[in-house]
N, C-alpha and C positions, 0 to 999 in steps of 0.2 A: 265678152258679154254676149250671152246668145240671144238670136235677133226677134224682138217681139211687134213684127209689122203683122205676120200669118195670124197673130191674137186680135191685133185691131180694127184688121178687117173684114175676120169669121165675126166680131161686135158689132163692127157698123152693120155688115149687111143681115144678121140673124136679129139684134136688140130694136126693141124702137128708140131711137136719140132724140134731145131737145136740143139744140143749138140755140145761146143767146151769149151773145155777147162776149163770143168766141169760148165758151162756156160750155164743159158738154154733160148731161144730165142723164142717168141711167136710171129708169124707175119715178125719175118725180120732171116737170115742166119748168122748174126753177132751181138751175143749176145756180152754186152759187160759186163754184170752184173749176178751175181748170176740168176736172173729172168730178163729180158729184155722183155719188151712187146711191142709191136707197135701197136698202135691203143687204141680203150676204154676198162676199167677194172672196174668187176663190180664184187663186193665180197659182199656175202651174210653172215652175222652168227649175236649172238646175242654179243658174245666178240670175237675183233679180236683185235692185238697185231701187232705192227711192233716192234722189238728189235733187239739189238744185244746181246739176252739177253744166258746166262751161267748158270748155276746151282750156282757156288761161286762167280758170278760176282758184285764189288763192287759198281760199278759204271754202271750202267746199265740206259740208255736212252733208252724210248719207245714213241709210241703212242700210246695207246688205243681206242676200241670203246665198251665202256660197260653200252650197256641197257638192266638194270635186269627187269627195271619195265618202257617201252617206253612210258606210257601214261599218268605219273603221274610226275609229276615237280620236286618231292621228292624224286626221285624213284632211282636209278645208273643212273649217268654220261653220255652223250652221246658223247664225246670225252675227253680223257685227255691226256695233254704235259707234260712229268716229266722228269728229269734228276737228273743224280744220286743217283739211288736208290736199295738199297740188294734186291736182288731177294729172296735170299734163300728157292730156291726149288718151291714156289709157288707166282703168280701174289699178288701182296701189293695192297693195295686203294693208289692214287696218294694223297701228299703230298699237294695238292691245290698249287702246283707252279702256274700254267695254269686249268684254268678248262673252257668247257660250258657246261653247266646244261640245258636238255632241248632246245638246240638252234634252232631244229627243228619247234618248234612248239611254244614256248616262246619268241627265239629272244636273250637269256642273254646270257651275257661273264662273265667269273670272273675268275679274277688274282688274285691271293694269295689265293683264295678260292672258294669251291668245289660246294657252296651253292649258288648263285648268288642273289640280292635281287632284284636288277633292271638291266636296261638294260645292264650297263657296270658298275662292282663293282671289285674293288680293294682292296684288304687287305693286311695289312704286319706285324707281329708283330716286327719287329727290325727295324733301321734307313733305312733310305733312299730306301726303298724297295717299297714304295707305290707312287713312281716319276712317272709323265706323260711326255715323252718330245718326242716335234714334232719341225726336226731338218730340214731347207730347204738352198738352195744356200751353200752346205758342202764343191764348189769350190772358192766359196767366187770369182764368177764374172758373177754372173748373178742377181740383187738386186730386178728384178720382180717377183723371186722366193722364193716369201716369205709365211711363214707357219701360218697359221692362223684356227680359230675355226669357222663355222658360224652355224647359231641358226634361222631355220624359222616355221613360225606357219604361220594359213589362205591363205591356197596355198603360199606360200611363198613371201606376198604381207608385211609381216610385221615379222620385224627379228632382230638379234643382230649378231656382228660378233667382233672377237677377236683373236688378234693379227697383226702382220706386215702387212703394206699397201704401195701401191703406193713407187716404187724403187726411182724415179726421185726426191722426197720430204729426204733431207738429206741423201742419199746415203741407203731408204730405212730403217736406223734404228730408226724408232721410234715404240714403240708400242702404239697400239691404241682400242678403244673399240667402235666399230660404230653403228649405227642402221640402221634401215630399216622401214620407214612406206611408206604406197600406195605406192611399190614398187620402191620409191625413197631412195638411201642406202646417209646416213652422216658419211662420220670416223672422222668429228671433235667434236665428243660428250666426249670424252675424249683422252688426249694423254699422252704421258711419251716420252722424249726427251731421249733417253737413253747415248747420249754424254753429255749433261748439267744437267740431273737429273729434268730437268722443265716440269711442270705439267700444261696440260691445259685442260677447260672445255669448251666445244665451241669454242674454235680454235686448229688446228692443230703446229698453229707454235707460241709456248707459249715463250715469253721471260723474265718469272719469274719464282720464285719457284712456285707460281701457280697464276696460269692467265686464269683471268675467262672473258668470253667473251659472253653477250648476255644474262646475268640476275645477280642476286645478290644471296647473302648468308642467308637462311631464320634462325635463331636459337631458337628453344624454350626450356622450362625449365630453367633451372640455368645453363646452358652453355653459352660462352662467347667465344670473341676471345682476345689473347696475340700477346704481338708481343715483338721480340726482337733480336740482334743482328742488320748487317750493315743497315743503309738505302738504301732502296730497288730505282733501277738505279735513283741513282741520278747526273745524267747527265746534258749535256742543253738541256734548253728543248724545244721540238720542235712540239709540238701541245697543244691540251686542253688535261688535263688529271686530275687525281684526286688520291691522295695516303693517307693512315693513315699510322704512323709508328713511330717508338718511337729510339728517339733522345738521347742518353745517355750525351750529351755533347755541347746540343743546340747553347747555348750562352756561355759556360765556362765550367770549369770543375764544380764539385756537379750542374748543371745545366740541368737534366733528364726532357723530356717534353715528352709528347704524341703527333704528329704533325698530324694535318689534313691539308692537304697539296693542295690546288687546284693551278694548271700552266694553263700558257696561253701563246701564241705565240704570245699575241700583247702585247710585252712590252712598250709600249707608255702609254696605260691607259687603263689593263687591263680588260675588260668586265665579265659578269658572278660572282663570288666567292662559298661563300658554304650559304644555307639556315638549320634551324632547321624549322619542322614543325610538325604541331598538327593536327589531323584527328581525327571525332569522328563519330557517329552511323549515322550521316547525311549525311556521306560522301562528306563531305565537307574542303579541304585541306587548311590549314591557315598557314601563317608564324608566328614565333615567335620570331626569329635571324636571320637576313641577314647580310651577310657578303662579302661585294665588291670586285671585283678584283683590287681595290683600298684603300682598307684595313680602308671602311667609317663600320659604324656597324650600320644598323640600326633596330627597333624593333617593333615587328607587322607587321599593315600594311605598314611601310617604307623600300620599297623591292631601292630603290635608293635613297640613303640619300646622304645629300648636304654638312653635318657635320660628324666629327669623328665619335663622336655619337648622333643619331637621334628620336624622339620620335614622334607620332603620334601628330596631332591636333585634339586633343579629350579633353574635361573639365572635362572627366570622370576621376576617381580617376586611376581605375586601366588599363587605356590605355595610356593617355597623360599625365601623371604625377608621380613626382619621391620622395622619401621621404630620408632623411640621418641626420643622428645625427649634420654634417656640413657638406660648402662644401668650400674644398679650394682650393684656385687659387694662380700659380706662381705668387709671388711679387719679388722675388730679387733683392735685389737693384744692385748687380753684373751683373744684366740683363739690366740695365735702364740706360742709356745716354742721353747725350742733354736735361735733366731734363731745365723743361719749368711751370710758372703757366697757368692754364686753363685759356682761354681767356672765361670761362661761369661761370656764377657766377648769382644772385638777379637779373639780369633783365633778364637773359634766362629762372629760376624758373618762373618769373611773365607771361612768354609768353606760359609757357604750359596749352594743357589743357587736365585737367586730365578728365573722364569720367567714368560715369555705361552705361555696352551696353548689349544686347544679344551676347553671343560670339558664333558662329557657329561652327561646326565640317567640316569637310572636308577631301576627299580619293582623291586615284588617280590611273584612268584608267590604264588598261595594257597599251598605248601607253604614259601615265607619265604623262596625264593632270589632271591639279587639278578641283574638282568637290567639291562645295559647298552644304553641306545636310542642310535642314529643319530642325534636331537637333539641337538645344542651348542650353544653359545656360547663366544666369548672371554673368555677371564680371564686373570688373574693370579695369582702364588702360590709355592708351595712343594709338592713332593710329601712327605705325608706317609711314608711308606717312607723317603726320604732326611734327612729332618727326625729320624726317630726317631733313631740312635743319636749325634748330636750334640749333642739338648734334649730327653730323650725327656718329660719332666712337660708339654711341650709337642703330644703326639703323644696320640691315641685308636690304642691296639692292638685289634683287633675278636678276639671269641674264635673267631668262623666264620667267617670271610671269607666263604666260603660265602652269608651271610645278611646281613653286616652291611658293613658302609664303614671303612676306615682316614679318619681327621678328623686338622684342625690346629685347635686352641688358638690360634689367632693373638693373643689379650693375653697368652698367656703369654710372648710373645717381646719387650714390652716392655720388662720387668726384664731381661732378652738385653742389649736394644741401650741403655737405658741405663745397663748399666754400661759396653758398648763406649764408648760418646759419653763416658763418666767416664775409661777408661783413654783415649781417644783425646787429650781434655781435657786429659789430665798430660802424653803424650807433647806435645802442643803447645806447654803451656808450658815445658816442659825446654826446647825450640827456640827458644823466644820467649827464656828468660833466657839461654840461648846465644848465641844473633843479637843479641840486647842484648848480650853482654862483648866479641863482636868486634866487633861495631861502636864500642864503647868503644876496645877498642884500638887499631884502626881510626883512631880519630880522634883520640887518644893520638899515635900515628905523625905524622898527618898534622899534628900542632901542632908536633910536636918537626923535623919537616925544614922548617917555614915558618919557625924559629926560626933554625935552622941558618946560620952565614956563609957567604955564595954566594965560589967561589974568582975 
């Protein structure tokens, strides 16, 4: 340590001094401290030292100023804050409790360490020693006094800011992580509910575990999302909304479902449902599964189907049409009452007319009307307009034509034709037992004139 006697005795003899009470007073008559100064203090050396320091002392607090080498970042320490530390007889290197390194001329701070790497560097080699904490409102009644981070770059036109915002928004405890672009700051870019543990991105006042407001979840590679425990608010409900989430207990117990869930506020005959769709390098977005807020399905182009399930009018193979090993339909006879014979039968067959046609394709406009294409194929069939008042239980009457397709029921014409083949069946064998008796008599005749004496 370099020697500061040449300093205090160019004081004594240049300053007027007050001496009381072994007290010495620089500027005022009532010192109240060992050195008492009034006014500015300006100390010159290369290492300067405040302590309460002892030759055995164990415990020994100082401050230091030691620049062995001021111009070199590497060089001694240009402040050090250390506590508790042996003196024994001569000044130790601080311990890196506190250090800056260079702050003159570099700018660093470093806590735990003597070395600083960037602006503010922290090190700790044991627990909880390398904690940042920035503590506000410590009377806990003032909630606009909250403690936060902010982070600006490009004059401060574009920034990030972090931690507690706005007192008036749940009594102030939420943290938050906001942004700032052209100078307009958003703190709903991320939140943390810290009474409900709810997480929001895009909104500040998230009412799930997290509640994403203002875009979707992009994921690539083989990541995925899970779900599991309670269903998430399932309340009544009281707007359009949309939820995935998984059901341990759907319809009964071993009853585990995946549930893609869309609500709607007009329970009458709810609008909307969920679509899947297909997009490809044309950019061009196509339905594959629509799914009604009336719980119709339909597929492709049938974004409003008329039936449970709906299939385009297409002849093509893989649009309009459907393939299955069978298909079968409720018969029960535990379903069936007031059992009656069909009033059609051979003369309702003899009035149809069957037909080869072009069968046309047809879509339908975003406003639902149907539009006939120049597309066909050859078919076969019946027109349903003519079909209906002959079998009409056989016929779809459409309420808009407009919007919708006149259809044939073609198994309903089954029970049709076999009961024709049953009346056809009788008339033939009326014939049959007829052509049997004349041919009996017939051959009655024919025994009786072989029998006959020739003249």
């Amino acid at each position: 340590m370099k020697s500061t006697s040449p300093v205090i005795g160019f004081l004594l003899m240049t300053l007027p001094l007050t001496s009381f009470a072994q007290n010495v007073g620089i500027g005022n008559t009532n010192p109240l401290e060992k050195l008492d100064v009034n006014g500015d203090l300006l100390i010159r050396g290369q290492d300067i030292y405040v302590s309460h320091d002892a030759t055995a002392n164990t415990n020994n607090d100082y401050i230091s100023y030691d620049d062995a080498v001021p111009t070199t970042l590497g060089g001694g320490g240009i402040f050090h804050f250390h506590a508790d530390d042996t003196r024994a007889s001569t000044w130790q290197s601080p311990s890196a409790s506190i250090s800056a390194r260079g702050a003159y001329f570099a700018g660093r701070v470093g806590i735990g360490t003597d070395n600083p790497l960037s602006l503010a560097h922290i090190s700790s080699g044991t627990a909880n020693d390398a904690v940042v904490r920035i503590e506000a409102d410590t009377d806990d009644n003032n909630e606009d006094d909250n403690p936060r981070v902010e982070l600006y770059q490009d004059a401060g036109s574009v920034g990030a800011m972090i931690g507690y915002y706005d007192g008036a928004h749940l009594s102030g405890n939420v943290f938050r992580i906001g942004t700032r672009y052209t100078n307009v700051d958003d703190w709903s870019t991320f939140t943390i509910n810290t009474q409900t543990k709810h997480i929001g991105i895009g909104t500040n006042n998230p009412d799930q575990r997290l509640d994403i407001n203002g875009g979707g979840i992009q994921l690539n590679g083989e990541f995925g999302i899970g779900f599991v425990g309670a269903i998430p608010y399932d309340g009544n409900v009281s707007g359009d909304r949309a939820k995935i989430y998984y059901d341990g207990d759907f319809i009964g117990t071993y009853y585990d479902f995946l549930v893609f869930e869309k609500t709607d506020a007009n329970n009458a005959d709810p609008d909307g449902g969920i679509v899947f769709t297909m997009k490809g390098s044309d950019n061009i977005r196509t339905s594959a599964l629509t799914i009604r807020g009336n719980a119709r399905v339909g597929l492709q182009t049938i974004s409003n189907p008329a039936y449970a399930l709906e299939l385009p009018n297409s002849t093509a193979v893989g649009t309009g049409r459907a393939r299955a090993n069978a298909w079968a339909t409720y018969s029960d006879g535990r379903l069936k009452d007031a059992r009656k014979t069909i009033p059609y039968g051979l003369q309702t067959v003899l009035q149809l007319n069957p037909l080869i046609y072009q069968h046309h394709h047809s879509t339908t406009d975003k406003d639902g009307t149907i539009k006939i294409e120049e597309q066909s194929a050859l078919d076969i069939g019946f027109i349903a307009q003519e079909l209906k008042p002959l079998i009409p239980e056989a016929v779809h009457s459409p309420e808009n034509e407009a919007q919708d397709l006149w259809a044939v029921d073609y198994t309903r014409l089954i029970p049709v034709l076999t009961k024709a083949i049953q009346e056809q069946q009788t008339t033939i064998k009326h014939l049959e037992q007829k052509c049997n008796h004349i041919q009996a008599q017939y051959q009655q005749l024919q025994e009786k004139l072989e029998q006959a004496p020739s003249n």
